[in-house]
VOGU-3710 file (C-alpha; in Angstrom, 3 decimals, decimal comma):
1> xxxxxxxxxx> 0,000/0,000/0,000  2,874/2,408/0,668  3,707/1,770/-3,258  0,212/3,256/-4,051  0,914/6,145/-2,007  4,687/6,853/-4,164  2,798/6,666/-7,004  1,178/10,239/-6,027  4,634/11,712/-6,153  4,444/14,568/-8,713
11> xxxxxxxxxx> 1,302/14,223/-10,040  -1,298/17,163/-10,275  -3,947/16,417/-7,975  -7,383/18,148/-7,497  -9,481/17,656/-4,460  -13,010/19,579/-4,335  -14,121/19,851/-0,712  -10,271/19,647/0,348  -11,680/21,481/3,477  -14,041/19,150/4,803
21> xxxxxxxxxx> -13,540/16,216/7,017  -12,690/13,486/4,471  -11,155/15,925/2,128  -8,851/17,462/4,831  -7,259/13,828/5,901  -7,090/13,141/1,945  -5,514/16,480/1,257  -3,111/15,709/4,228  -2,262/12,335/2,446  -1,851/13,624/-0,542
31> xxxxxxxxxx> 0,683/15,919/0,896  2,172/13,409/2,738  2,660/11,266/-1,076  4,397/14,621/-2,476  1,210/15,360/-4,968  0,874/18,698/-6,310  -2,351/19,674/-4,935  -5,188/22,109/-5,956  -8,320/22,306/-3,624  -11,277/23,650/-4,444
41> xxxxxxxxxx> -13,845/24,670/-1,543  -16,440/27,337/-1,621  -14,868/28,218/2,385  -13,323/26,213/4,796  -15,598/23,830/5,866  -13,711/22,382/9,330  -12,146/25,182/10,333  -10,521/23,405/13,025  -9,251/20,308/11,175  -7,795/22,671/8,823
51> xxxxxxxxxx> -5,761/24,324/10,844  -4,542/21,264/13,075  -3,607/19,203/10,380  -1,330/22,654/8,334  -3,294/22,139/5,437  -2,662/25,729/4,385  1,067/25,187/4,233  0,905/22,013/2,636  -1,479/23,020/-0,152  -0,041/25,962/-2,136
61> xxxxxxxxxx> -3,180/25,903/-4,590  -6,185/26,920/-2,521  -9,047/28,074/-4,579  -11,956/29,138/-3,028  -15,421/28,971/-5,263  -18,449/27,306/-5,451  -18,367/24,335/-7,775  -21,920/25,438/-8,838  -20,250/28,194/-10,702  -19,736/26,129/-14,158
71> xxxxxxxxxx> -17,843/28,915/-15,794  -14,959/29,532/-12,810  -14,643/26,028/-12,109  -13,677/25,460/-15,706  -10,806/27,924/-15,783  -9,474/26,109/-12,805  -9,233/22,938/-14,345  -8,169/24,913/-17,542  -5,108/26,425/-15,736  -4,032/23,796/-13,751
81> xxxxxxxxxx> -4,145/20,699/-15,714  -5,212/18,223/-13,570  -4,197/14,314/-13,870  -6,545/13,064/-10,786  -9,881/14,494/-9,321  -11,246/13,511/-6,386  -14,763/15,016/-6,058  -15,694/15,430/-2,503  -17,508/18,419/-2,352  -20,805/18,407/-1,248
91> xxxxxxxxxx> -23,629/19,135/1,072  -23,138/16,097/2,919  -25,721/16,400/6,836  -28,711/14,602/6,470  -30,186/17,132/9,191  -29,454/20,071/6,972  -30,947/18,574/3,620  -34,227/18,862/5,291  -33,675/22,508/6,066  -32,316/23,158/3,042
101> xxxxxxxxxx> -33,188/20,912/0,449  -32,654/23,390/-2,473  -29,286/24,389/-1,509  -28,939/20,471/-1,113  -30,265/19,345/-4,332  -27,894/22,416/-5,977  -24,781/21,315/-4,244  -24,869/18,028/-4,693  -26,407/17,648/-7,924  -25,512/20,853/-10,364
111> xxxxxxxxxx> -22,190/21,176/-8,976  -21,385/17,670/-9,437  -22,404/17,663/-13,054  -20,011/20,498/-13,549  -17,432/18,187/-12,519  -18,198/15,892/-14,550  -18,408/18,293/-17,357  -14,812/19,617/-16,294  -13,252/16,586/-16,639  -14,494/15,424/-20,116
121> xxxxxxxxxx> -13,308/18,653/-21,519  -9,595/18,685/-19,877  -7,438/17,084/-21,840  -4,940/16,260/-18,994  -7,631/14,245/-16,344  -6,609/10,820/-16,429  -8,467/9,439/-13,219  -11,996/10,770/-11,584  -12,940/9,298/-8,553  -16,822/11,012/-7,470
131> xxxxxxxxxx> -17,538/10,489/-4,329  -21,348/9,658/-3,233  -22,567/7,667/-0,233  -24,190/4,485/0,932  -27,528/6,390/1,431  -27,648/6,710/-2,723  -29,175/3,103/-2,278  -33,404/2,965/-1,427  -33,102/1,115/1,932  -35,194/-1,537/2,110
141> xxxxxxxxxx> -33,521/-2,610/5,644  -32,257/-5,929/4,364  -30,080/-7,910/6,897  -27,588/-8,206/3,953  -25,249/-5,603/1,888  -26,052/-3,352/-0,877  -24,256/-4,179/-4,024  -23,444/-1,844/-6,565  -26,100/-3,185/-9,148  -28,944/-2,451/-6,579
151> xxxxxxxxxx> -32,084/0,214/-6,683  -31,135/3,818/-5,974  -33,262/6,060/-3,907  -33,586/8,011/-1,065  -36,076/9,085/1,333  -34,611/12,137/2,502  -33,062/15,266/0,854  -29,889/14,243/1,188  -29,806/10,538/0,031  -32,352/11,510/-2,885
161> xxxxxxxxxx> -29,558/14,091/-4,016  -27,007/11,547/-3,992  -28,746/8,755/-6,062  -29,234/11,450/-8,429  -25,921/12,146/-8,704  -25,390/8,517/-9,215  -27,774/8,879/-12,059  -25,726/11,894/-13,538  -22,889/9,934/-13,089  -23,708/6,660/-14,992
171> xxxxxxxxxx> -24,825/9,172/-17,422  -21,770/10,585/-18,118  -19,723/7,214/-17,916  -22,143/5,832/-20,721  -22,418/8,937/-22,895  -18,898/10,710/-22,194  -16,373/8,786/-20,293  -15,990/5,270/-22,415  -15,594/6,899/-25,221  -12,140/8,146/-23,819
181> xxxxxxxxxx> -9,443/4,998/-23,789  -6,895/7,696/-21,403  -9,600/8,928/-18,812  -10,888/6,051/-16,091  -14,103/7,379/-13,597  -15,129/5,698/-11,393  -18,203/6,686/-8,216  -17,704/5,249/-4,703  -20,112/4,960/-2,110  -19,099/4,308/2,018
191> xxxxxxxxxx> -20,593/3,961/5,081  -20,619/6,001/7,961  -17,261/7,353/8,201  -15,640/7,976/11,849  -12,342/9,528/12,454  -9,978/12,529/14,486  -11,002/15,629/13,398  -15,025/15,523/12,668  -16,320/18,484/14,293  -19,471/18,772/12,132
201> xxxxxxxxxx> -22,727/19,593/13,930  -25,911/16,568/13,863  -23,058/13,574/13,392  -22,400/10,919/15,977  -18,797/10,952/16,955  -18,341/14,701/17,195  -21,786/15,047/19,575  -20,177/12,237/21,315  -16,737/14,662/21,847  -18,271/17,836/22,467
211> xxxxxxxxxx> -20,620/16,070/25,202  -17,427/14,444/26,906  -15,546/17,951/26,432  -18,536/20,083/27,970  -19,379/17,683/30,715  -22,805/17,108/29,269  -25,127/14,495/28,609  -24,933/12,552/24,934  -27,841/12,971/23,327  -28,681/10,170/20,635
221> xxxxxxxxxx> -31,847/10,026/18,233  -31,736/6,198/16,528  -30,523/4,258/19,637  -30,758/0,647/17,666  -29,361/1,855/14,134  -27,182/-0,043/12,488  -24,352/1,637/10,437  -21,268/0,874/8,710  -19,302/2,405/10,723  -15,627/2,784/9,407
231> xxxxxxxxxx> -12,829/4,626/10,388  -12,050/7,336/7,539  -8,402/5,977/6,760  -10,575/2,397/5,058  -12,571/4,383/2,107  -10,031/7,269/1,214  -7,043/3,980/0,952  -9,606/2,699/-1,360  -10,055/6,254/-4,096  -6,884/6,021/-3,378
241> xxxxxxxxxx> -5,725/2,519/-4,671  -8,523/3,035/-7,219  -7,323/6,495/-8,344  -4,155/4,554/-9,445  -6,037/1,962/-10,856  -8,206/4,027/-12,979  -5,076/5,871/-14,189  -3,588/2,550/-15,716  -6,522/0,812/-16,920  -9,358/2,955/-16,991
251> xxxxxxxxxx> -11,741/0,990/-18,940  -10,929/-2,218/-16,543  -11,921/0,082/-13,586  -14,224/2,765/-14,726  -18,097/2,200/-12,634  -18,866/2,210/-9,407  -17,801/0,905/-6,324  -18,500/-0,501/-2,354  -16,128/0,499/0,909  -17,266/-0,618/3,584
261> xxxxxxxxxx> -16,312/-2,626/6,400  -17,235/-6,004/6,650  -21,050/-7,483/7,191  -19,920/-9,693/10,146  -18,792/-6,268/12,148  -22,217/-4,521/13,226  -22,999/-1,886/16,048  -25,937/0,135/16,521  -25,791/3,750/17,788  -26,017/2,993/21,340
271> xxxxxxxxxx> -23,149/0,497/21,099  -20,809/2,704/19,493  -21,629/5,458/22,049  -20,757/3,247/24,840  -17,637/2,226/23,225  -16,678/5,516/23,672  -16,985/5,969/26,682  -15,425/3,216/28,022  -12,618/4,247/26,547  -12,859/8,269/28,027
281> xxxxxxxxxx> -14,562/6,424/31,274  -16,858/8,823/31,751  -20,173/10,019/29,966  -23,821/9,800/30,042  -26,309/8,748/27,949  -29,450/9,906/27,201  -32,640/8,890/24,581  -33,757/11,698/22,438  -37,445/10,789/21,158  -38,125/14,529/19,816
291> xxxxxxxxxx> -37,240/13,047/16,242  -36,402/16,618/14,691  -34,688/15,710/12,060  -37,006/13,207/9,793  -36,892/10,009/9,143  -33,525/7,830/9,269  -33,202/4,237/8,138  -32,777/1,888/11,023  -30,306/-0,977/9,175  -27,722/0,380/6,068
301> xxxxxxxxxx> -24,937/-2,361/5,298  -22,920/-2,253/1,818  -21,887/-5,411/0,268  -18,315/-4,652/-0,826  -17,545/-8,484/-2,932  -16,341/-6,328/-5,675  -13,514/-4,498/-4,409  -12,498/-7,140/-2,353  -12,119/-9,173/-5,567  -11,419/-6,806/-8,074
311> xxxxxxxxxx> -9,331/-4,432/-6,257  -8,361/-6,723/-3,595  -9,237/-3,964/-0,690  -10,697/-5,128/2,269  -10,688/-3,037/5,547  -8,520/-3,059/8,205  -9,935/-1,787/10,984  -13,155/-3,417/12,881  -15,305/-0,778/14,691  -13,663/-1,486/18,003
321> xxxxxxxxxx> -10,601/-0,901/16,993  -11,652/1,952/14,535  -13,032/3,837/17,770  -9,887/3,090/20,166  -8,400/4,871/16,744  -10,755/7,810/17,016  -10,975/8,006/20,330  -6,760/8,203/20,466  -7,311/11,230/17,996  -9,038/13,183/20,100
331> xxxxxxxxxx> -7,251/12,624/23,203  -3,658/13,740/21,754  -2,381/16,717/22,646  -4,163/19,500/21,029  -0,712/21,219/19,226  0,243/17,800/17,994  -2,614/16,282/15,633  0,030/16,060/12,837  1,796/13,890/14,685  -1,080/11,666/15,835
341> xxxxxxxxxx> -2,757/11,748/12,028  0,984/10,661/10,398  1,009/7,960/12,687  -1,869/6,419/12,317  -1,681/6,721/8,606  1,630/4,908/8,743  -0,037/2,383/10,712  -2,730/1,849/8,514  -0,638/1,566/5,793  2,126/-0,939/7,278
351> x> -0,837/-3,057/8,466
//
C-alpha cells in the first residue's frame, strides 16, 4: 500500500471539498505522497481540522469557489491541468438537507455535473474518482449488503440528491467517459465514516466529543441503528488505490464501487456510544425521542464483494478498533494532531 501512495509523487492532484472532514485527511495524504495539490472549496468547511492538520502550508493551490459556478470552475481545471480528481464536495448532513433541500439538491447535484463536465473537456484528467454515499441506495432494511447493481433512492433530501448524482454519473460514464481509452471514472459509495477531526454539527462521533468535552449528557436520536461504521483511513485507501487503478486501466476500472467494512462487524448507535466511553470512562447517555430531524433508516450495510475481488481492498480496521483509533485522535495533545494523524496513517498503511 505504501507503493500506491509513491505513485502520487508529482502528479497534479485536485481535491473539491479539500476542506471538509474526508477531504482534509485526503488532502493531508496527498501531501504526505508529495502530490501537487489544488483544492477547491467554496470556504473552509472544518475550520478546526484545517488548521490542526497545516493544510494551508501544505497546499499551495487553494481556490476558493463554489463548484456550482460552471464557468470559474472550468478555468481552474483549464489552468491547472489536472491528472486526478477527487470530487468530494458536497452538502453532505442529512439534518441540513431537510432545512435546506434546495441548496442540497444544488450542491450536490448541479455542482457535481459540472465536474463531470470539467473533466471530459480537460485534456490532462486521467483518473476521476466522485464520491457519493451508501444512502444513494433505497433502503429496504435488508439484513444483507447493498451491491453496486442495486435500486437507488432516497427518502430524505440528502440521500435523494445523492442517487441522483449517481444517475448523472452513470450518465456521463455511458455517454462521455468510455468513449475516452486515457480517462478512467469511477463513483464510490461508504458507510458512515468515523475519524480525528469531525467536528461537524448533527453527526455521531463529534456530539459524542463535544458532550465528553462540555461535561454534558450525549444525546442520541436512533438508539438501535445499524451503520457501517468505518474509520475514515478504510474508504479514502480505497479512491486512493482506485485512483491509481483508474489511471492505468481505466476501462478495466471505470463504474462504481462498495467500501465498507465487513457485514460480520455490526454496532448500533447505542453500542458505538458506549464504546466511547469506556474508553474516556466517563459520559452519560441519554434517549432523544423529539425526532427533529425526519426520518432515518434503522439498518444500512454495503456489500463490498467487488472491491475485495477486483481491487483486492478489504478493511482493516473493525469498529472497536476503529473507535480506540478515534478516540486516540481526540485525546492527543491539542498542538500535535500532525503527529497523531501521520502515525496512524503509517499504521494503517504498514498493516
Amino acid at each position: 500500500m505504501l507503493r500506491t501512495l509513491n505513485f502520487f509523487k508529482n502528479k497534479k492532484v485536485l481535491i473539491s471539498g479539500h476542506t471538509g472532514f474526508k477531504g482534509a485527511w485526503l488532502s493531508f495524504i496527498m501531501i504526505q505522497s508529495g502530490a501537487k495539490v489544488m483544492g477547491i472549496s467554496d470556504k473552509i468547511q472544518n475550520k478546526k481540522l484545517f488548521k490542526q492538520l497545516e493544510i494551508k502550508k501544505g497546499i499551495k493551490n487553494h481556490e476558493f469557489l463554489n463548484i456550482r459556478n460552471y464557468k470559474k470552475l472550468k478555468n481552474k481545471f483549464k489552468s491547472f491541468k489536472p491528472e486526478i480528481i477527487f470530487h468530494l464536495a458536497a452538502q453532505a448532513i442529512v439534518s441540513d438537507s431537510y432545512k435546506d433541500p434546495i441548496n442540497t439538491f444544488s450542491s450536490n447535484v448541479m455542482g457535481s455535473i459540472n465536474i463531470l463536465q470539467s473533466c471530459i473537456e480537460t485534456k490532462s484528467v486521467k483518473s476521476l474518482i466522485f464520491v457519493t454515499s451508501d444512502k444513494c441506495y433505497e433502503n429496504n432494511k435488508w439484513i444483507w449488503g447493498y451491491r453496486e447493481n442495486d435500486k437507488l433512492g432516497g427518502n430524505d433530501p440528502y440521500s435523494a440528491s445523492k442517487a441522483s448524482a449517481e444517475i448523472i454519473f452513470s450518465s456521463y460514464l455511458r455517454s462521455f467517459i468510455v468513449k475516452n481509452k486515457n480517462f478512467g471514472a469511477a463513483s464510490v459509495r461508504a458507510g458512515n465514516v468515523i475519524g480525528g477531526g469531525d467536528w461537524s454539527k448533527n453527526r455521531l462521533v463529534p456530539d459524542i466529543i463535544r458532550s465528553l468535552i462540555n461535561a454534558k449528557p450525549i444525546n442520541i436520536r436512533n438508539p438501535k441503528s445499524v451503520r457501517p461504521w468505518q474509520h475514515v483511513l478504510e474508504p479514502l485507501s480505497g479512491y486512493i488505490l482506485l485512483a491509481k487503478k483508474l489511471y492505468y486501466k481505466p476501462q478495466k476500472f471505470s463504474g462504481t464501487w462498495n467500501f465498507g467494512p465487513s457485514n460480520n462487524d455490526n454496532m448500533n448507535v447505542e453500542q458505538v456510544v458506549r464504546e466511547f466511553l469506556n474508553y474516556f470512562k466517563k459520559g452519560k447517555i441519554v434517549i432523544d425521542k423529539s425526532n427533529n430531524f425526519g426520518q432515518e433508516a434503522s439498518l444500512l450495510k454495503l456489500n463490498c464483494d467487488k472491491a475485495n475481488s477486483i481491487l483486492g481492498w478489504s478493511a482493516k480496521w473493525n469498529t472497536k478498533e476503529t473507535i480506540k483509533k478515534v478516540a486516540e485522535w481526540y485525546k492527543f495533545d491539542e498542538n500535535k494532531k500532525v503527529e497523531i494523524t501521520k502515525k496512524q496513517i503509517n499504521e494503517y498503511y504498514k498493516q
